[in-house]
C-alpha positions as CSV (number, residue, x, y, z in Angstrom):
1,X,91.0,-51.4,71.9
2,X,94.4,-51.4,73.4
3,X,96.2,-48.5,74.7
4,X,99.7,-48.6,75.4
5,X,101.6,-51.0,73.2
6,X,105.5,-51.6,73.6
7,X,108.3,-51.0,71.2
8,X,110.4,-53.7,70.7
9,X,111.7,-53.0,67.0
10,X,111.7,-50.4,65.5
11,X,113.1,-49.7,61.8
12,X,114.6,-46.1,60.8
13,X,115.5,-45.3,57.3
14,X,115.6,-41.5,56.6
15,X,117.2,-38.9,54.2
16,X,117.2,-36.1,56.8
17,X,119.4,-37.2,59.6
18,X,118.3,-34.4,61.7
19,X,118.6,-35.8,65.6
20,X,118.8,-39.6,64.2
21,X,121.6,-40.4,66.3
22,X,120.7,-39.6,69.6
23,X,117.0,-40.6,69.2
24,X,118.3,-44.0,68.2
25,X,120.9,-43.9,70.9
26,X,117.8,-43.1,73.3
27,X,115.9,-46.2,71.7
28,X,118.9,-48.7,72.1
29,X,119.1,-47.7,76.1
30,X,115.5,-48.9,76.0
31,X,116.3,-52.0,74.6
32,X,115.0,-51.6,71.4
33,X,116.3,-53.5,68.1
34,X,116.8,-51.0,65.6
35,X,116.8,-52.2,61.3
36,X,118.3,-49.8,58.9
37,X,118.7,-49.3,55.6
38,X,121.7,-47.8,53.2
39,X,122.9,-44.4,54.9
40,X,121.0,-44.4,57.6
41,X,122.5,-47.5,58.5
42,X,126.2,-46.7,57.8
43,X,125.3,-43.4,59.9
44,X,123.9,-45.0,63.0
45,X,126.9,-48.1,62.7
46,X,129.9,-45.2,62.2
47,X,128.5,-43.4,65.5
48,X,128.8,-47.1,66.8
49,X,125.1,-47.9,67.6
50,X,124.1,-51.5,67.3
51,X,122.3,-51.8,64.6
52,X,120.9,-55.0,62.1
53,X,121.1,-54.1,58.1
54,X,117.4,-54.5,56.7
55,X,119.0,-57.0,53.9
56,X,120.0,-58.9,57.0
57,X,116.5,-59.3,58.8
58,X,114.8,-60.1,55.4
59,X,117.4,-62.4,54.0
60,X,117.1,-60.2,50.5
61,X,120.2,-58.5,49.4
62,X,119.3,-54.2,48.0
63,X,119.0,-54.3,44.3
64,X,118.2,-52.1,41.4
65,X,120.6,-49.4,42.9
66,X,119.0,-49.7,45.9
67,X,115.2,-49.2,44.7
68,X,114.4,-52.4,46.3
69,X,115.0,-52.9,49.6
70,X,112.3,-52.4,52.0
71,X,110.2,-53.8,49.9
72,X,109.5,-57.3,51.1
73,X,107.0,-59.3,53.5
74,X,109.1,-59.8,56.1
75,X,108.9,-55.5,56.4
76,X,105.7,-55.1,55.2
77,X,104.4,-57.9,57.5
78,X,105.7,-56.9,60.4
79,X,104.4,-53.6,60.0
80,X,100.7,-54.6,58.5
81,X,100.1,-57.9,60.4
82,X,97.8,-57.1,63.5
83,X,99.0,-58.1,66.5
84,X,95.9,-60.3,67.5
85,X,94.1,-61.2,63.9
86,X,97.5,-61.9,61.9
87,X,99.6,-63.4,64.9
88,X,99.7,-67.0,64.0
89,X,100.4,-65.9,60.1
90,X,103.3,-64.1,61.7
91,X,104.6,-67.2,63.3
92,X,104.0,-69.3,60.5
93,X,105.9,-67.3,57.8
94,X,108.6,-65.9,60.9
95,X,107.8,-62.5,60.3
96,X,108.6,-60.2,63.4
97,X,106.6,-56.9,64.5
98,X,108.0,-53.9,63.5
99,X,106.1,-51.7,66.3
100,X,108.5,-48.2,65.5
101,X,108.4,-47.2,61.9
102,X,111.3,-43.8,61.4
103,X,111.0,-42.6,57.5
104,X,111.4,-39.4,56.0
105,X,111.6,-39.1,52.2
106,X,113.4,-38.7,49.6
107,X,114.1,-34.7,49.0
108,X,112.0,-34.6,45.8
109,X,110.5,-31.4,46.4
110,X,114.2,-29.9,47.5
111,X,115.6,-31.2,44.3
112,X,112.8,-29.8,42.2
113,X,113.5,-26.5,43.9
114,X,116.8,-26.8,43.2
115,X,116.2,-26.6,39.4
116,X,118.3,-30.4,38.8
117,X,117.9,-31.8,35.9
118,X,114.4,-34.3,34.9
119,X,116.3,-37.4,36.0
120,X,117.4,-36.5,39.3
121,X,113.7,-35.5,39.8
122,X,112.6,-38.5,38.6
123,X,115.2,-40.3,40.8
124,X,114.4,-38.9,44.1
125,X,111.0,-40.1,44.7
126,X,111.0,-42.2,47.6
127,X,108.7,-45.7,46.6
128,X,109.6,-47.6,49.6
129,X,109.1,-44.9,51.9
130,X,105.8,-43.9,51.7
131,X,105.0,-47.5,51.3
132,X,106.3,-48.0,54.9
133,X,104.6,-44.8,56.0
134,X,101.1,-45.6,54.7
135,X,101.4,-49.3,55.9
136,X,102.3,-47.8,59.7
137,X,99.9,-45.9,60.0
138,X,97.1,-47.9,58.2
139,X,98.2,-49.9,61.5
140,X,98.4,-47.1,63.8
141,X,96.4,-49.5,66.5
142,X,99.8,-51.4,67.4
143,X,102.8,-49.6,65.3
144,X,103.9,-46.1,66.1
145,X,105.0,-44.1,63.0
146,X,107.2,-40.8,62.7
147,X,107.8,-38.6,59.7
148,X,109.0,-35.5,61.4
149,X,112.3,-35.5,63.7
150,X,110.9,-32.8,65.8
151,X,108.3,-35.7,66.9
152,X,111.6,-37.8,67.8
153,X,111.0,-35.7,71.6
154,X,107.4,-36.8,72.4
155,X,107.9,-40.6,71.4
156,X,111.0,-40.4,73.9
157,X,108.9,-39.1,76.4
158,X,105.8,-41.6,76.1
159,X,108.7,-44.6,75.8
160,X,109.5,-43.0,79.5
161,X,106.3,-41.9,81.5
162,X,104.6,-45.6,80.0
163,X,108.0,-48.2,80.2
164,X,108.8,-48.4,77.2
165,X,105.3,-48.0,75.1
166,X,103.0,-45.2,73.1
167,X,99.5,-44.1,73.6
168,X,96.9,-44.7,71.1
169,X,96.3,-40.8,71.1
170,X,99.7,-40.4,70.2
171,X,100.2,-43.0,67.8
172,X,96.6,-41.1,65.8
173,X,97.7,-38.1,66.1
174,X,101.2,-39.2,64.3
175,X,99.3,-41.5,62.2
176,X,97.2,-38.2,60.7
177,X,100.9,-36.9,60.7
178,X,102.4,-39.4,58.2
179,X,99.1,-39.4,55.6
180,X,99.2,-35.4,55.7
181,X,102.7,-36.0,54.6
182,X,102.3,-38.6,52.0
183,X,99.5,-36.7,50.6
184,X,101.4,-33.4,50.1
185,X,104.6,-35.5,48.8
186,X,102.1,-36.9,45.9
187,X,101.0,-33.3,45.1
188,X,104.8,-32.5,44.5
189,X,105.2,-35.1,42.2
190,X,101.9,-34.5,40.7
191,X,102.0,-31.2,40.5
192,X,105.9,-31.3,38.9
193,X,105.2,-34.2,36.1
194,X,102.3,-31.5,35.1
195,X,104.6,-29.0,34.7
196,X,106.9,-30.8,33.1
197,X,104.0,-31.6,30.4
198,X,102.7,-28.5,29.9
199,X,99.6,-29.1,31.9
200,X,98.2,-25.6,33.7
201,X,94.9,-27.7,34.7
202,X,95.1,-31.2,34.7
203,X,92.5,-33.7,35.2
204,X,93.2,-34.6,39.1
205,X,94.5,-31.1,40.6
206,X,96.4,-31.9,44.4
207,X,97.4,-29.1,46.6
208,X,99.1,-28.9,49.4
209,X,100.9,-26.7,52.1
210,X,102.9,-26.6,55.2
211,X,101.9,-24.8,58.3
212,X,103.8,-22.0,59.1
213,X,101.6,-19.8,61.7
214,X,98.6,-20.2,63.0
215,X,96.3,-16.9,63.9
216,X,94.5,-15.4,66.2
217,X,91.7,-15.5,64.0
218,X,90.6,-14.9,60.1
219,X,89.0,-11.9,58.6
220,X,86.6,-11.9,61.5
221,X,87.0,-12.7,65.2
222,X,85.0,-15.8,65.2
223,X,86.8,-17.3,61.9
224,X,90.4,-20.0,62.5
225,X,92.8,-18.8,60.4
226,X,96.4,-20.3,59.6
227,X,99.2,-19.6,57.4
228,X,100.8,-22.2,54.9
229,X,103.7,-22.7,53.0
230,X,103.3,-24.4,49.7
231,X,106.5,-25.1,49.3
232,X,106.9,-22.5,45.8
233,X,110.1,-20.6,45.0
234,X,108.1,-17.1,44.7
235,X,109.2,-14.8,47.1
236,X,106.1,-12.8,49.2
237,X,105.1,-11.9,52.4
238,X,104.6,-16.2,53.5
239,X,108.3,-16.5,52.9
240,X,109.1,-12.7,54.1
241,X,111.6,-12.2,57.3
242,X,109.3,-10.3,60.0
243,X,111.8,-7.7,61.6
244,X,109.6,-6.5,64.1
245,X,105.9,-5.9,65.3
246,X,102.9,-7.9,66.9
247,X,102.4,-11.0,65.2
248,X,100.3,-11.2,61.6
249,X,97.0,-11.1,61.2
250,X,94.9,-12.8,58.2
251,X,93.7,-9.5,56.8
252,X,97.8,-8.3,57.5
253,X,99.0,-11.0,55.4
254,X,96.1,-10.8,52.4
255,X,96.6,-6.9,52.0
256,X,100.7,-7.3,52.0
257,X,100.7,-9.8,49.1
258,X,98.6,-7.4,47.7
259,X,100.4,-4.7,48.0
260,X,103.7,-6.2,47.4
261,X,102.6,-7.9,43.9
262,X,101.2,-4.2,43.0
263,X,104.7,-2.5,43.6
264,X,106.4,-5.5,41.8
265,X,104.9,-4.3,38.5
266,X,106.6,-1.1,38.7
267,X,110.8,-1.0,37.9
268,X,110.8,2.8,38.8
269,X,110.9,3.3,43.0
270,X,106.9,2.8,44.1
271,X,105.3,2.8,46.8
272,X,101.9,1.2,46.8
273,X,99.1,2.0,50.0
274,X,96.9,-0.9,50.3
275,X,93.4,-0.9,52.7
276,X,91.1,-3.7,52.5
277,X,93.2,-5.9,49.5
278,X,92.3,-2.4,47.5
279,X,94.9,0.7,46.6
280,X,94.2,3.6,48.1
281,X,97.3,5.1,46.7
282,X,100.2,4.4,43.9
283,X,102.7,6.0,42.6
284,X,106.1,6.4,41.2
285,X,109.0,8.3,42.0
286,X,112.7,9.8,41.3
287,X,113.6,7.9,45.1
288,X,110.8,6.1,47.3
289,X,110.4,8.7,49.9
290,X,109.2,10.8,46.5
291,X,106.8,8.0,46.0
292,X,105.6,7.5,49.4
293,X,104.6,11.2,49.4
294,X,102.8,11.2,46.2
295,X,100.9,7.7,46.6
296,X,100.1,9.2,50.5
297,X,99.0,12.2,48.4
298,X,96.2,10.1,46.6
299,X,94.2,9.4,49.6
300,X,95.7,10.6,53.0
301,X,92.0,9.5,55.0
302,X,91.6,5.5,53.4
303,X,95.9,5.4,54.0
304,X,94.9,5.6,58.0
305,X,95.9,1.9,59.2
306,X,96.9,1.0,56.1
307,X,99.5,-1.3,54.4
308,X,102.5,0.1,52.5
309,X,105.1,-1.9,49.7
310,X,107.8,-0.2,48.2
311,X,110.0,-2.0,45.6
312,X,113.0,-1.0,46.9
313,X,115.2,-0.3,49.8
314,X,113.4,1.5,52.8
315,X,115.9,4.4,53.6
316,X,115.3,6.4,57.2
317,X,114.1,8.8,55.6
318,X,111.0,7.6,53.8
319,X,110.8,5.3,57.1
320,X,110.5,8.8,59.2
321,X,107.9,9.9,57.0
322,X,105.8,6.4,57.1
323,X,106.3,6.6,60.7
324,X,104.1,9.2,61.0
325,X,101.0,7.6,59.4
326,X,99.3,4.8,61.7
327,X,100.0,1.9,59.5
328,X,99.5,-2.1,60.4
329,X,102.4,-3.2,58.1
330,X,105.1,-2.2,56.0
331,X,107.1,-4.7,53.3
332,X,110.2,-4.1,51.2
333,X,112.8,-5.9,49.7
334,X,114.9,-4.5,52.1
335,X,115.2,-2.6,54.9
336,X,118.5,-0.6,56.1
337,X,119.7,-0.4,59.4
338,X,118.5,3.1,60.1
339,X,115.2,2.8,58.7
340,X,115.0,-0.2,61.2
341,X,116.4,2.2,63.8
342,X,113.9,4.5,63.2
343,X,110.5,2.1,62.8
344,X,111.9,0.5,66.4
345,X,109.9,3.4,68.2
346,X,106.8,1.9,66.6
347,X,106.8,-1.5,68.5
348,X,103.8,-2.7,66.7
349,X,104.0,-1.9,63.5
350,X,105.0,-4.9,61.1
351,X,107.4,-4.7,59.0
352,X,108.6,-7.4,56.6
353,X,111.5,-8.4,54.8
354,X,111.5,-10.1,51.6
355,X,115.1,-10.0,49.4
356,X,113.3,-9.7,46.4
357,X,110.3,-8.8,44.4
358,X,107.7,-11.6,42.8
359,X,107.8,-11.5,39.1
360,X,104.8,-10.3,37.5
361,X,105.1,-12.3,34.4
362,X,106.0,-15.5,36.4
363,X,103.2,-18.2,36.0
364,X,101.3,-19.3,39.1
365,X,97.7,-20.7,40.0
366,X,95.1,-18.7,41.8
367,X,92.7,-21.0,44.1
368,X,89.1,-19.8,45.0
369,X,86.9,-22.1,47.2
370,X,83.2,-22.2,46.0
371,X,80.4,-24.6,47.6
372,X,80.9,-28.1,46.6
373,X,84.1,-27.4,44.6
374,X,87.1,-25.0,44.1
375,X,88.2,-22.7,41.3
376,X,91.6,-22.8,39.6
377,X,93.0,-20.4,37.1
378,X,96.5,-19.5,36.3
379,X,97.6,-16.2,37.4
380,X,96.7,-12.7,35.6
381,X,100.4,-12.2,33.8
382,X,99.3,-9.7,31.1
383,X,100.8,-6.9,30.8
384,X,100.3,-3.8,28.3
385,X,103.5,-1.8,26.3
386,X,103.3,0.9,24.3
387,X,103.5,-1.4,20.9
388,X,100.7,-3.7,22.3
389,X,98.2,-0.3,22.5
390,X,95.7,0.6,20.0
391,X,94.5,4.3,19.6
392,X,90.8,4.7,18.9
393,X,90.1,8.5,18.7
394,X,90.9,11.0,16.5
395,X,93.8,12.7,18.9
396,X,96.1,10.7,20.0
397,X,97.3,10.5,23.1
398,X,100.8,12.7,23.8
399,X,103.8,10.6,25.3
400,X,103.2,12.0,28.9
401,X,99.2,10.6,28.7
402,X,100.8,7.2,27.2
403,X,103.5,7.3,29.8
404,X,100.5,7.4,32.4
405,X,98.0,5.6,30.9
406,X,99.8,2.4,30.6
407,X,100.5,3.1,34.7
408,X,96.9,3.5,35.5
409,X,96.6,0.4,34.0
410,X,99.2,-1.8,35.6
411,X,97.3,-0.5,38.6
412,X,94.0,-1.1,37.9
413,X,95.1,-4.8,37.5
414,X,95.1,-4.8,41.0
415,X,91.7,-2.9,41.9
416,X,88.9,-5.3,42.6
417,X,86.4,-4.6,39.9
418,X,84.6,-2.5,38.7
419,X,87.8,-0.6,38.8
420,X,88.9,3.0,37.5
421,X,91.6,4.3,38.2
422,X,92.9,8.3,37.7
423,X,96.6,8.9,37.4
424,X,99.0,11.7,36.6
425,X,102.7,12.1,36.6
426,X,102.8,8.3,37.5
427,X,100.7,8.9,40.7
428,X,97.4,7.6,41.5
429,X,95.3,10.5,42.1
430,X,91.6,8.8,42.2
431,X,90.5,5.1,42.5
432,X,87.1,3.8,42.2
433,X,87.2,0.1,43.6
434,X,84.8,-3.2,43.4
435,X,81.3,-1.5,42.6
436,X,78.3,-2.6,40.4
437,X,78.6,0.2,38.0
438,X,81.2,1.3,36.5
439,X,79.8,5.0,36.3
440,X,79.8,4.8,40.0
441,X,83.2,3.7,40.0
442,X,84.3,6.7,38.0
443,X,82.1,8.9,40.1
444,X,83.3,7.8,43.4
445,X,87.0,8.3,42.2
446,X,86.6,11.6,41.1
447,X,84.7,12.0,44.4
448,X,87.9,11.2,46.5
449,X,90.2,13.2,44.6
450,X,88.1,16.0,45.1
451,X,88.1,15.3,49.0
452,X,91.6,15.0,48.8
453,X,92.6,18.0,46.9
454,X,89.9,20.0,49.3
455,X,92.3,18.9,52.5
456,X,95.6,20.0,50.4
457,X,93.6,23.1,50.0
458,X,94.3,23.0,46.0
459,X,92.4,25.3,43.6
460,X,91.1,22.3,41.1
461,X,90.1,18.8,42.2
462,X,93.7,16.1,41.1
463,X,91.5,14.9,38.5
464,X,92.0,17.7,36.2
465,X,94.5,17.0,33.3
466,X,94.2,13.2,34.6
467,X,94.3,9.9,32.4
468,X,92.0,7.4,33.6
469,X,92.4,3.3,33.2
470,X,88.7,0.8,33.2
471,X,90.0,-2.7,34.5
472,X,87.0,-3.1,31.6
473,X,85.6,-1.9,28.5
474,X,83.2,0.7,29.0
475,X,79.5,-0.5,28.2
476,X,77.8,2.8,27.6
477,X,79.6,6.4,27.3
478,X,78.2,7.3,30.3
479,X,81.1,5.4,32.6
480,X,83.8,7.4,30.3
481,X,81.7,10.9,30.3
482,X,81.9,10.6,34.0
483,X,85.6,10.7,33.9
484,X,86.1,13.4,31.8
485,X,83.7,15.6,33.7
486,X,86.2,14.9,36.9
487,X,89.0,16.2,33.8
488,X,90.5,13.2,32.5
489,X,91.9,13.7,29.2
490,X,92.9,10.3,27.8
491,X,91.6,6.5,28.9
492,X,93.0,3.2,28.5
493,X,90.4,0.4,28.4
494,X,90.4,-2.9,26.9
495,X,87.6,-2.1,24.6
496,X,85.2,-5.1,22.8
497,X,82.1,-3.9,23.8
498,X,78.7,-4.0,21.3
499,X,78.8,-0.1,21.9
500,X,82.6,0.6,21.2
501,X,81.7,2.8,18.1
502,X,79.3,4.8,20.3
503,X,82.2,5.2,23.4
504,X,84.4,6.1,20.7
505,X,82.5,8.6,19.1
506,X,81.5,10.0,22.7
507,X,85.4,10.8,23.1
508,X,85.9,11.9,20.0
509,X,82.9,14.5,20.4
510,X,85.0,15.7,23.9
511,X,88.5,15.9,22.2
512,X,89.7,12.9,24.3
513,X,92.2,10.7,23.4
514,X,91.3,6.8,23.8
515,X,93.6,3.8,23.6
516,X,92.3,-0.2,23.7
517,X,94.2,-2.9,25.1
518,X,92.5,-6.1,24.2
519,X,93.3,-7.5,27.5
520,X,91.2,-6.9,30.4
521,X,91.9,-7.2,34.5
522,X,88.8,-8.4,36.2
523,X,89.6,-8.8,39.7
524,X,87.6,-10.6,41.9
């Protein structure tokens, strides 16, 4: 197989003129014919570089408002045809080699983003482009192809160390390159037409992403682990300004979205304490160092290296206070110049910057990997209000319990299940996460809030005059029994179990108050 092969032409037709003209400058120094098309070639002939028009070389005019134009065997030939197989067809039908192949495409997924209308869209996906891409790279053994201008430097320097010629490794590795491209350019598209239609799972589902970091490691140190962008409008910690600290970790970048989506669902100030993807403390507040102080209240021991989200500004401060917890991250909207000030003494600690919040009721797709196969389900948008809540029990809950239930709730959307959650004055003040039983969910809850209240050196455990929230309905009484023996006096579950009438009847019998949702919050 041969090794180094020499350019000799080389066509460039590209929407993102990023370092075109001194890359083609470089190539006409080595001799190098260069074929253009449309604006690439006014662009390369205006900063006077010799250049032949492709409608030239193929003897073709552009036509269909230029949607034709690369599209001819005298292109595709000298791109496809082998240099030893298909040599004599190329003499025979006077088709040159085209050994230098320069596309990038059409901004379709910039013009999606950019909200323009269907047949703009529809306008800007590049046909010819990825024809030429796939067809350089199908022939990767003799034509060298590059989608990316920040590859413009290493084919430079290959034309140099080897007079004038590539490496096969190269030419592979940008071959790979140009596919990966292609590939995620068809998701767009795909993914955008099934938008446009309606379709939340349609038959063939494409993803794709771009790499933004690559880590250390993954959740453990013997696991690769990289960020990706996947090119989405929804702000979050992948498309978050890091200010400061050592450099993100998987399990840093998991427990900030978490964190961050869980203070999004709040429009009071909030401050959300994440450990392990799970909250260890929530709460509102009249300003966020309020809420800081409260959620830290929750569970001051789990908080220890923790990750904390607040849904607004970061003043100094609630930035003092944060800085004297050991915490791995810390994300907000925004942080102000003295809060920044003051968090520069911690020179490891993370913190993130992201403009805005996500919107809880925006429409997304969650992606779980399974053997053989993935999962794909749109994201969990429900959302309780008082008019959406159905009371149960005899007593009714008073405005304060509502005011907390439906908190407790939009928190235990968040807690892996089985979750229960305790809450009071629009604090967290007990959280049972990701266990078998639901009892021992509401056990361990109560558990923690008695630990806690122990080290605040209260009389009577944070529990007591609660409201607690099942991510579930409650099977048996028993899960709901347990709560109110920790002092809850109202719950908020989604209800539809065979034993509702029984759970019911349970609170009734303890003067609780009870209120069903009808929408549930498995978390997984």
């Amino acid at each position: 197989m041969i090794d180094t092969v020499p350019i000799t032409r080389a066509l460039l037709s590209v929407s993102d003129k990023t370092g075109l003209i001194p890359f083609a400058r470089a190539l006409r120094e080595k001799n190098i014919e260069l074929l253009s098309t449309g604006g690439t070639f006014r662009t390369l002939q205006e900063a006077g570089i010799d250049v032949i028009e492709v409608s030239a070389h193929t003897g073709f005019p552009e036509i269909m408002d230029g949607r034709v134009k690369t599209l001819h065997p005298r292109v595709h030939g000298g791109i496809l045809g082998r240099r030893d197989d298909h040599a004599q067809a190329m003499r025979d039908h006077d088709i040159p080699p085209i050994d230098l192949v320069v596309v990038n495409l059409y901004p379709f997924e910039a013009t999606v983003a950019a909200g323009k209308p269907f047949e703009d869209c529809v306008e800007n996906i590049d046909i010819g482009g990825p024809a030429m891409i796939r067809s350089a790279a199908k022939n990767h053994d003799f034509v060298t192809v590059v989608v990316d201008a920040a590859d413009y430097e290493t084919v430079m320097a290959e034309l140099v160390l080897h007079q004038g010629s590539t490496t096969l490794a190269t030419r592979r590795r940008l071959a790979g390159k140009a596919y990966a491209r292609t590939a995620a350019y068809d998701a767009a598209i795909a993914a955008w037409f099934a938008t446009q239609q309606g379709e939340t799972l349609p038959e063939r589902f494409a993803m794709a992403g771009t790499l933004q970091q690559r880590m250390r490691y993954g959740e453990n140190p013997h696991q690769e682990a990289a960020l990706y962008r996947d090119g989405s409008s929804r702000p979050g910690v992948a498309t978050a300004r890091q200010l400061q600290g050592k450099e993100l970790s998987y399990n840093n970048l998991a427990d900030a979205d978490a964190a961050l989506e869980l203070v999004a669902e709040f429009e009071r100030p909030a401050v959300a304490i994440i450990k392990h993807a799970n909250p260890c403390g929530v709460a509102e507040g009249v300003s966020i160092g309020a809420a800081y102080a409260r959620a830290l209240a929750c569970d001051p021991v789990s908080a220890f290296g923790g990750i904390i989200a607040v849904n607004q500004e970061l003043d100094a401060e609630t930035a003092e206070e944060i800085s004297k917890l050991f915490a791995e991250v810390i994300v907000a909207p925004k942080i102000s110049e003295a809060a920044l000030a003051v968090l520069a003494g911690k020179k490891n600690l993370r913190v993130l910057a992201t403009e805005t919040l996500p919107d809880p009721s925006q429409p997304g797709l969650i992606v779980k990997a399974i053997a053989g196969g993935f999962l794909l389900q749109s994201r969990d948008t429900g959302r309780v209000s008082l008019e959406s809540l159905k009371v149960v029990t005899k007593r009714a809950p008073t405005n304060t319990e509502l005011s907390d239930l439906i908190f407790a709730f939009r928190v235990a959307k968040h807690v892996k299940s089985n979750a229960i959650v305790y809450a009071k004055d629009g604090a967290t003040v007990g959280i049972g996460a990701g266990q078998m039983s639901r009892v021992d969910s509401s056990r361990i809850a109560a558990w923690k809030a008695g630990e806690a209240a122990s080290a605040a050196k209260l009389a009577a455990p944070l529990t007591h005059g609660s409201v607690v929230a099942s991510d579930a309905f409650f099977p048996f009484a028993d899960g709901m029994l347990a709560a109110a023996d920790a002092g809850a006096t109202a719950i908020i579950q989604p209800g539809g179990s065979m034993r509702d009438a029984d759970v019911i009847a349970a609170a009734d019998e303890r003067g609780l108050a009870m209120v069903f949702t009808g929408i549930r919050h498995f978390r997984h």
